[in-house]
Each structure stands twice: as structure tokens, then as C-alpha cells.
N, CA, C and O of each residue as an XYZ file, in Angstrom:
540
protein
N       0.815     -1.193      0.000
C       0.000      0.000      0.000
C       0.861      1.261      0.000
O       0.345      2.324     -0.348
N       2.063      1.212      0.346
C       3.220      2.231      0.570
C       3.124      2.764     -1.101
O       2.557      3.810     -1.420
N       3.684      1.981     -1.920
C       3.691      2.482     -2.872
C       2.403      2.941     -3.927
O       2.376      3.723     -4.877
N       1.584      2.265     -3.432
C      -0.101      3.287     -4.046
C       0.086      4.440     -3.560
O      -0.144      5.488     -4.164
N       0.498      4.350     -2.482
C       0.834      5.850     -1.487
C       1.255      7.219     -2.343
O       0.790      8.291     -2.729
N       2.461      6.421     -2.363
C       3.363      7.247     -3.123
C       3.225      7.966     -4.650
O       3.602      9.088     -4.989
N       2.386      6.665     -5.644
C       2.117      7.013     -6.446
C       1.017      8.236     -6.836
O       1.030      9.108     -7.705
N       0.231      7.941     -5.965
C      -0.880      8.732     -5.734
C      -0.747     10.282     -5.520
O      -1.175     11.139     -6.293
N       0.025     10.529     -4.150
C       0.694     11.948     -4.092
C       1.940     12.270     -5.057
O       2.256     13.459     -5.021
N       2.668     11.516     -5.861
C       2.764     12.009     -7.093
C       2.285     12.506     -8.019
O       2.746     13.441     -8.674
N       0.728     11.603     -8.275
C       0.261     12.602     -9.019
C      -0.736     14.134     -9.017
O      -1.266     14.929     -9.793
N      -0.507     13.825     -7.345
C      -1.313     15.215     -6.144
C      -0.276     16.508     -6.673
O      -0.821     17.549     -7.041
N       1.325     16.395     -6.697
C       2.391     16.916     -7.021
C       2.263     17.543     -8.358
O       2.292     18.721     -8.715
N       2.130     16.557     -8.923
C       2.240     16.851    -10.634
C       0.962     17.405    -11.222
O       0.763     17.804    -12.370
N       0.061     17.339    -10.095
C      -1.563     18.025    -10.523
C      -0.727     19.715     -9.937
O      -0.306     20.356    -10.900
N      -0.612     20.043     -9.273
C      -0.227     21.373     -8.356
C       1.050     22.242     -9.099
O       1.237     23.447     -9.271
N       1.781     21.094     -9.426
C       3.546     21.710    -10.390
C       2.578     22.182    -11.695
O       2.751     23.278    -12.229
N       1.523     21.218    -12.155
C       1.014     21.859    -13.408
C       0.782     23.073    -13.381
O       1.285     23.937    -14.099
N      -0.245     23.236    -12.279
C      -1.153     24.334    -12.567
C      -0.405     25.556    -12.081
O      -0.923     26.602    -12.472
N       0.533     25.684    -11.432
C       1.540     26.667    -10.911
C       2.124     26.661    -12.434
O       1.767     27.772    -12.825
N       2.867     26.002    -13.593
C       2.977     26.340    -14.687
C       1.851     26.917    -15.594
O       2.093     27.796    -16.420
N       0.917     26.520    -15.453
C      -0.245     27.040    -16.025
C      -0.324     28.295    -15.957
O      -0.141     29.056    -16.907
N      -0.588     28.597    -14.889
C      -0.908     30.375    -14.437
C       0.440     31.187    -14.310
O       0.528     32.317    -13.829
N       1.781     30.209    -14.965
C       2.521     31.390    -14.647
C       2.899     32.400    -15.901
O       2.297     32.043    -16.914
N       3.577     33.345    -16.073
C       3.315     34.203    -17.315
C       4.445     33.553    -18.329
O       5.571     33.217    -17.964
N       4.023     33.461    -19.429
C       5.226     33.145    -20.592
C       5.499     34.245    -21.521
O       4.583     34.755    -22.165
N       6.778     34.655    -21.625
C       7.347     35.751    -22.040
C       8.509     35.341    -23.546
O       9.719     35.111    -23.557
N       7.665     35.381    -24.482
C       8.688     35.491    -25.531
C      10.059     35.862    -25.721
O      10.260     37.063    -25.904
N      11.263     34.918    -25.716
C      12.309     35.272    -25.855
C      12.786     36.177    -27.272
O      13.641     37.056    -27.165
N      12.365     35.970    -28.133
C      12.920     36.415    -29.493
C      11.202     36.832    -30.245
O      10.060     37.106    -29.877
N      11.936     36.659    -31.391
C      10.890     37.266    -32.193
C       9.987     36.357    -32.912
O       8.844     36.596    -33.301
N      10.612     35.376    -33.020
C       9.597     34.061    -33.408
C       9.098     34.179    -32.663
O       8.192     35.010    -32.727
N       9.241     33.693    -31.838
C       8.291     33.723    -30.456
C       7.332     34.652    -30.365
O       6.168     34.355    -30.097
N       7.664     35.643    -30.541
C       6.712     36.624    -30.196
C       5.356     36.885    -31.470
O       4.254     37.429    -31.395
N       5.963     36.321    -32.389
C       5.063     36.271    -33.516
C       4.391     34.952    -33.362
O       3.165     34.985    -33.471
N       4.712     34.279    -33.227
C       3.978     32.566    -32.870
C       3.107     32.940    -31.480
O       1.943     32.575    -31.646
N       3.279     33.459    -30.370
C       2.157     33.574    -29.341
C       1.456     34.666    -29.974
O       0.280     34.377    -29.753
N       1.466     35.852    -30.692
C       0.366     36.321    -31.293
C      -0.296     35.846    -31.749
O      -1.494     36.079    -31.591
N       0.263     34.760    -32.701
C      -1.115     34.499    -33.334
C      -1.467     33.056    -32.474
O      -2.507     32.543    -32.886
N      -0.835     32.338    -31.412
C      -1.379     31.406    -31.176
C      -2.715     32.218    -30.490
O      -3.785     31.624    -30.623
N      -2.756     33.766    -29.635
C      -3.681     34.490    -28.759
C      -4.409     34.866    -29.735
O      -5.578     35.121    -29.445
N      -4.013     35.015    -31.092
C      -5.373     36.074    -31.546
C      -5.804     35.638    -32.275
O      -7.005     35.909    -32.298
N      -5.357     34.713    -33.381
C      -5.863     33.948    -34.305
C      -7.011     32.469    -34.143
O      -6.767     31.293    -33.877
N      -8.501     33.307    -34.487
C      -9.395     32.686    -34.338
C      -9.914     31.291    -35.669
O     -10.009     31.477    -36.882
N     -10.158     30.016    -34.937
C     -10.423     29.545    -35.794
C     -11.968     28.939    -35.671
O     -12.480     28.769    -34.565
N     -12.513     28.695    -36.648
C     -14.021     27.782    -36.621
C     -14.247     26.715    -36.818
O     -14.407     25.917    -37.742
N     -14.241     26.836    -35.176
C     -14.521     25.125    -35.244
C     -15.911     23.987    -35.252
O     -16.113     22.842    -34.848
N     -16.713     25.085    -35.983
C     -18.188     24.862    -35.851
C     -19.172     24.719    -35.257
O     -18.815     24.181    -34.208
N     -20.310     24.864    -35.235
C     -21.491     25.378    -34.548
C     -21.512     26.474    -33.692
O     -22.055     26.513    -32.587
N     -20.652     27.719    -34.470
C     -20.646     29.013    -34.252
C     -19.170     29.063    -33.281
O     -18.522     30.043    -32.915
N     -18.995     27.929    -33.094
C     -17.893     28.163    -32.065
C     -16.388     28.937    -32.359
O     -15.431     28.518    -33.011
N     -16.478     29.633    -31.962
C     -14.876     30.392    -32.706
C     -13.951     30.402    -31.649
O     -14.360     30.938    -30.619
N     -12.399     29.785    -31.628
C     -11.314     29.477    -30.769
C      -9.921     29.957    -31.156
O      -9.434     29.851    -32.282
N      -9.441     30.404    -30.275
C      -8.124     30.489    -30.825
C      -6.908     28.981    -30.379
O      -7.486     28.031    -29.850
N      -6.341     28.923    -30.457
C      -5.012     27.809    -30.190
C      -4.987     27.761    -28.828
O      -5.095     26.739    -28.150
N      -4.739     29.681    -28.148
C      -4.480     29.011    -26.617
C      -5.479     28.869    -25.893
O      -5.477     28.438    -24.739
N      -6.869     29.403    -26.846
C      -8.203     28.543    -25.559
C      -8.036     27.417    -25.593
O      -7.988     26.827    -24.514
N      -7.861     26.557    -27.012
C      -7.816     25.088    -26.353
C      -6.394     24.748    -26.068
O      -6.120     23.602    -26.426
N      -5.704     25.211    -25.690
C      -4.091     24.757    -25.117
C      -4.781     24.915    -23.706
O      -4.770     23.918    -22.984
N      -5.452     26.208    -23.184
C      -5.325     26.540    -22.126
C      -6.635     25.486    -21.086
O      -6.471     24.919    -20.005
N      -7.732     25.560    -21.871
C      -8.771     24.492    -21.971
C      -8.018     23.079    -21.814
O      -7.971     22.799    -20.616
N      -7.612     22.419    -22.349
C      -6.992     21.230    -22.011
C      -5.790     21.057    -21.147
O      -5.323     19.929    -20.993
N      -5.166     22.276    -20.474
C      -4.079     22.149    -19.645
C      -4.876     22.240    -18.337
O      -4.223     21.780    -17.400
N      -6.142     22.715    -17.973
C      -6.887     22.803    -17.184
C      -7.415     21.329    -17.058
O      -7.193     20.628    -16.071
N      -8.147     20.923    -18.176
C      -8.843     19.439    -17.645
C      -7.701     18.462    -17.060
O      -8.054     17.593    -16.263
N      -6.329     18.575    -17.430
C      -5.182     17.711    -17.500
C      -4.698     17.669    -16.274
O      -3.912     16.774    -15.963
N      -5.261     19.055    -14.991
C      -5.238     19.054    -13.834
C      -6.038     18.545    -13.213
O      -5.805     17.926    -12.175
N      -7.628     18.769    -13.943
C      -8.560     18.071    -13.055
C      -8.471     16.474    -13.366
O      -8.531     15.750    -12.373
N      -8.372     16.015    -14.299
C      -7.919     14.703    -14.328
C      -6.679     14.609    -13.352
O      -7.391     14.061    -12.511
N      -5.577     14.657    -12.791
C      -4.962     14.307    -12.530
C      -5.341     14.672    -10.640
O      -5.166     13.897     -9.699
N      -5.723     15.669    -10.613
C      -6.962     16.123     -9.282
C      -7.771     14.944     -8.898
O      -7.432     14.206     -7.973
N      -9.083     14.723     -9.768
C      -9.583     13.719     -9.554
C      -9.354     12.500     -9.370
O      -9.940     11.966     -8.428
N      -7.970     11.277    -10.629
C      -7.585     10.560    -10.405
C      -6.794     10.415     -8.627
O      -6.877      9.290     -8.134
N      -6.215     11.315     -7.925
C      -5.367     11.090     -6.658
C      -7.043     11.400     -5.830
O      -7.515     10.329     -5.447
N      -7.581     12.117     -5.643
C      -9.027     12.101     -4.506
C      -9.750     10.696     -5.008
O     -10.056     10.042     -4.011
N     -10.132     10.003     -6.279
C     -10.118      8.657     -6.044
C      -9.895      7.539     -5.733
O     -10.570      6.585     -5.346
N      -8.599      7.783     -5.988
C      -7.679      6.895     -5.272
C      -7.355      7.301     -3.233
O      -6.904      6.634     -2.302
N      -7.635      8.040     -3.308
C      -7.426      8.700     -1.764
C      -8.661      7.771     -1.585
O      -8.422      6.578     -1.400
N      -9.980      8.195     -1.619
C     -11.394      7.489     -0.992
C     -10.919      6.140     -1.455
O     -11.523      5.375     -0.703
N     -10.480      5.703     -1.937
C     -10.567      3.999     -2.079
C      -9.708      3.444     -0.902
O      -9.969      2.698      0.042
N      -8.577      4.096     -1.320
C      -7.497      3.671     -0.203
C      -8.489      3.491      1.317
O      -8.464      2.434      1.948
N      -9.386      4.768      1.785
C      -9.443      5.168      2.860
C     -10.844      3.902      2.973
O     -11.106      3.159      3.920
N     -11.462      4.017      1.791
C     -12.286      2.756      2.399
C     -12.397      1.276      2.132
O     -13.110      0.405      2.630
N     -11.506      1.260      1.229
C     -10.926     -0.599      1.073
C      -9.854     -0.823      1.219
O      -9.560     -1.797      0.526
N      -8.823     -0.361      1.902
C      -7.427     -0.089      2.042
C      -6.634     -1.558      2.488
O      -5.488     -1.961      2.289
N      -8.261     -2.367      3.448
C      -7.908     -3.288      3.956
C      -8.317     -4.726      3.066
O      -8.035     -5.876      3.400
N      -9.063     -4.292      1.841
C      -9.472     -5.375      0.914
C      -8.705     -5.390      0.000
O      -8.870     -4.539     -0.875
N      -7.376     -6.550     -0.155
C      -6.098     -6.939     -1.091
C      -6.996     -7.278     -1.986
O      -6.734     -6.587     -2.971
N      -7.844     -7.899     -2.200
C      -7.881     -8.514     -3.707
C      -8.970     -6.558     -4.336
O      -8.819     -6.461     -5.554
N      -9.429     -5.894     -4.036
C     -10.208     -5.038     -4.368
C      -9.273     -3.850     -4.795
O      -9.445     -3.185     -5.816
N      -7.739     -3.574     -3.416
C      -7.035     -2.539     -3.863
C      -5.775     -3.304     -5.153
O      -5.224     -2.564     -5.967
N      -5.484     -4.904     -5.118
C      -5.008     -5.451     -6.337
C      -5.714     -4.646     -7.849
O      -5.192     -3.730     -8.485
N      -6.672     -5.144     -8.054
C      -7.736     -4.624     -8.794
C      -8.072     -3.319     -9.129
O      -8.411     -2.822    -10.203
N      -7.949     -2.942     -8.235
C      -8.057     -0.902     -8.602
C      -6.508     -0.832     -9.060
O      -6.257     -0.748    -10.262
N      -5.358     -0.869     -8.000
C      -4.312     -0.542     -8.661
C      -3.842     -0.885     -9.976
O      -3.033     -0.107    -10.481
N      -4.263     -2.097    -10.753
C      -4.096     -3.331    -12.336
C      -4.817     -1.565    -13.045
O      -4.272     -0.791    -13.832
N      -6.088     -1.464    -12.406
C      -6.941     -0.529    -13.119
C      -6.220      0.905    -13.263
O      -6.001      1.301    -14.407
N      -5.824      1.737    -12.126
C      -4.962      2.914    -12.591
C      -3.829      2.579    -13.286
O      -3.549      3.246    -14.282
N      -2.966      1.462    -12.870
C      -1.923      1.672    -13.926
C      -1.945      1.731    -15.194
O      -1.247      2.312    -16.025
N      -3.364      0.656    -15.277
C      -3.474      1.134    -16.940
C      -3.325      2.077    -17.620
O      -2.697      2.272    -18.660
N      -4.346      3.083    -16.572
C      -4.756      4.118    -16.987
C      -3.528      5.110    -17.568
O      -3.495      5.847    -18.554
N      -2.670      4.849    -16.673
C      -0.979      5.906    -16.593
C      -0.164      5.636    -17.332
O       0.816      6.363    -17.498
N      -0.431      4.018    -18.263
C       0.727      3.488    -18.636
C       0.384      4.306    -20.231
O       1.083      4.681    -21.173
N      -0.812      4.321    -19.966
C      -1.439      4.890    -21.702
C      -0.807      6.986    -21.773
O      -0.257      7.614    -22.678
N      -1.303      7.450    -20.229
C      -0.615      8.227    -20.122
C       0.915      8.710    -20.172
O       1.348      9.796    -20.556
N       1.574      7.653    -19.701
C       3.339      8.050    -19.777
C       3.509      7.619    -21.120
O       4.700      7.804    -21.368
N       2.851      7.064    -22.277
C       3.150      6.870    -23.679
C       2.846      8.041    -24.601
O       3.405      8.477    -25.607
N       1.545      8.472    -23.767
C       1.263      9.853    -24.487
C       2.088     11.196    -24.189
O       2.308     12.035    -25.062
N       2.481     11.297    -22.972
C       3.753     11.938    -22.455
C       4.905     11.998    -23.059
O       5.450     13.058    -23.368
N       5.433     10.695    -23.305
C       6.803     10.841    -24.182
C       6.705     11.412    -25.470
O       7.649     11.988    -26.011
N       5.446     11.250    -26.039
C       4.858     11.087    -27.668
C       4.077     13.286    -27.567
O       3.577     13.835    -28.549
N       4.178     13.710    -26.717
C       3.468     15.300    -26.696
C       4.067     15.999    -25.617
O       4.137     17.158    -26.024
N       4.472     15.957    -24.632
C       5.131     16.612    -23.485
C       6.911     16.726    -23.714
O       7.724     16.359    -24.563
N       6.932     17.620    -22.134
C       8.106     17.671    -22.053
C       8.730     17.170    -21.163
O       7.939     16.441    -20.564
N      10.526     17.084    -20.316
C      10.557     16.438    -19.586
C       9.959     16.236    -18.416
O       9.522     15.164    -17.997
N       9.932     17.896    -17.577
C       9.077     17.247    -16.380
C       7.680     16.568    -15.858
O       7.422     16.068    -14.763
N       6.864     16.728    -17.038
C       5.817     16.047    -16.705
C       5.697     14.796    -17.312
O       4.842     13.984    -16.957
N       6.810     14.512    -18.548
C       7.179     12.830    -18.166
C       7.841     12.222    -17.249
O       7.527     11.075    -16.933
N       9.013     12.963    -16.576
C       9.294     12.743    -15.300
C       7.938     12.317    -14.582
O       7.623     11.127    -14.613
N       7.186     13.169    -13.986
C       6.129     12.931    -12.910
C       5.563     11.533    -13.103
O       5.620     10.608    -12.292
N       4.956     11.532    -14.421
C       3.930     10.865    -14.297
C       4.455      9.366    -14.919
O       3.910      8.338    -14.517
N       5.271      9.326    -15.669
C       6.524      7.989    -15.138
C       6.545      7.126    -13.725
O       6.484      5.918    -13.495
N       6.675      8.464    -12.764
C       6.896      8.124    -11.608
C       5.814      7.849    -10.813
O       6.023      6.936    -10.014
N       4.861      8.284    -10.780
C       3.709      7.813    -10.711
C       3.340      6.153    -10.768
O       3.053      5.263     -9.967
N       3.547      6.323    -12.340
C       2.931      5.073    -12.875
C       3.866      3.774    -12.672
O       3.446      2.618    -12.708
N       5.318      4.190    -12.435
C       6.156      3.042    -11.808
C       5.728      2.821    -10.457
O       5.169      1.745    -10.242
N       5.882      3.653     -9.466
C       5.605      3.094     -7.915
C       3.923      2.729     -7.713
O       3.572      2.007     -6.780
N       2.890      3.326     -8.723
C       1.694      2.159     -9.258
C       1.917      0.737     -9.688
O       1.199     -0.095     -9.133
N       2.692      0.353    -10.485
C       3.255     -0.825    -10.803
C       3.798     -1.833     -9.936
O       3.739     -3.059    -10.031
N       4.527     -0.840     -8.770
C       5.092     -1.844     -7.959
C       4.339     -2.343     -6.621
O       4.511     -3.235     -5.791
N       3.503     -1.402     -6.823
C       2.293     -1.321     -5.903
C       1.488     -2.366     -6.032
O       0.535     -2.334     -5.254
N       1.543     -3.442     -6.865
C       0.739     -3.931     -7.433
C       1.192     -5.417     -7.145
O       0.415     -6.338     -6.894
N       2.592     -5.514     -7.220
C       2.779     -6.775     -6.703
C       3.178     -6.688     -5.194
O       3.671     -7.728     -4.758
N       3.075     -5.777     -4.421
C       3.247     -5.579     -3.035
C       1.838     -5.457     -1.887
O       1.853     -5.552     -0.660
N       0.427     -5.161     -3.022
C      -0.381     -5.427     -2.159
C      -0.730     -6.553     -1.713
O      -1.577     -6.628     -0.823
């Protein structure tokens, strides 16, 4: 259970490191840059049924759900722990079940992210793993 532990407030960590990157300000070094976040901010596209978006609503839109997913996944795992903590074959079974979930995640990580949040959630999903033959 140590290492569900662990895994879990890893990804409590990596929900909190996000969103502290999220909200913090990004400042164009050069001039590409500065021409590429213009238009990622101003340049609207249609994405139908009237809906009009630019790049960083949905960058910013999906860096948000990517917290609450990762929010929600550790408070689920928190209530399980807290109320089957003592049922091995039930927390076996949940843990088989999140790792899945992470292993699909740390593939999509290597394949769209950068290092530290493949760091995190690597780490995560390993001490999930080991969690698994230790319950």
C-alpha cells in the first residue's frame, strides 16, 4: 500500500507543479516567439457550430482538464485507499486498473510533453506498478 501511497501523491504533485505552470506568465524570448504567441492568442479559428477558438483557448482548456484529471484521479484513489485499504484482492484490482490508466498516459507523455511532466507521471505510474505486486 506504501507504494499506491506514493504514487498517488505524485500525481497530487504533478496536478499542483502543473497548474503553478499554467498560471505562470510566458514571455517570448525572441521574435519568433513573439510572432507565434500572437497568433497562437489572436488567431481565431471555426470550429463549428458558431464556435470560434483560438489555439491558446484550447491549449489553455486542455491544460486545465489535465489538472482536473490528474486532481480527480489522486481524490479517487485517496477514498478507495481510505475505504478498502484493507481489501487486497479489491485494492489489487483498482491498482491493475490505474496503472493502466498511466501506462497509456506516460506513452502519451513521451509522444506530446516535455521532460518534467514525463518525469512525474513515469513516476507515478512506476511506484503504481510496484504497488501492485506488493499489495
Amino acid at each position: 500500500m506504501k507504494y499506491f501511497k506514493i504514487g498517488n501523491y505524485i500525481l497530487l504533485a504533478t496536478c499542483i507543479l502543473h497548474l503553478m505552470g499554467h498560471f505562470s506568465e510566458n514571455t517570448p524570448s525572441n521574435d519568433t516567439e513573439r510572432q507565434m504567441m500572437e497568433l497562437v492568442n489572436t488567431y481565431t479559428m471555426d470550429l463549428g457550430g458558431g464556435i470560434h477558438r483560438t489555439m491558446m483557448d484550447l491549449f489553455k482548456g486542455f491544460s486545465l482538464f489535465y489538472s482536473l484529471f490528474l486532481m480527480t484521479l489522486f481524490l479517487f484513489n485517496y477514498r478507495v485507499m481510505v475505504f478498502f485499504g484493507d481489501q487486497r484482492d479489491f485494492m489489487k484490482k483498482w491498482a491493475v486498473s490505474v496503472f493502466s490508466v498511466l501506462i497509456v498516459g506516460t506513452a502519451l507523455s513521451f509522444v506530446y510533453f516535455f521532460w518534467p511532466p514525463i518525469i512525474f507521471i513515469l513516476l507515478a505510474t512506476l511506484f503504481t506498478g510496484i504497488s501492485i505486486s506488493k499489495i
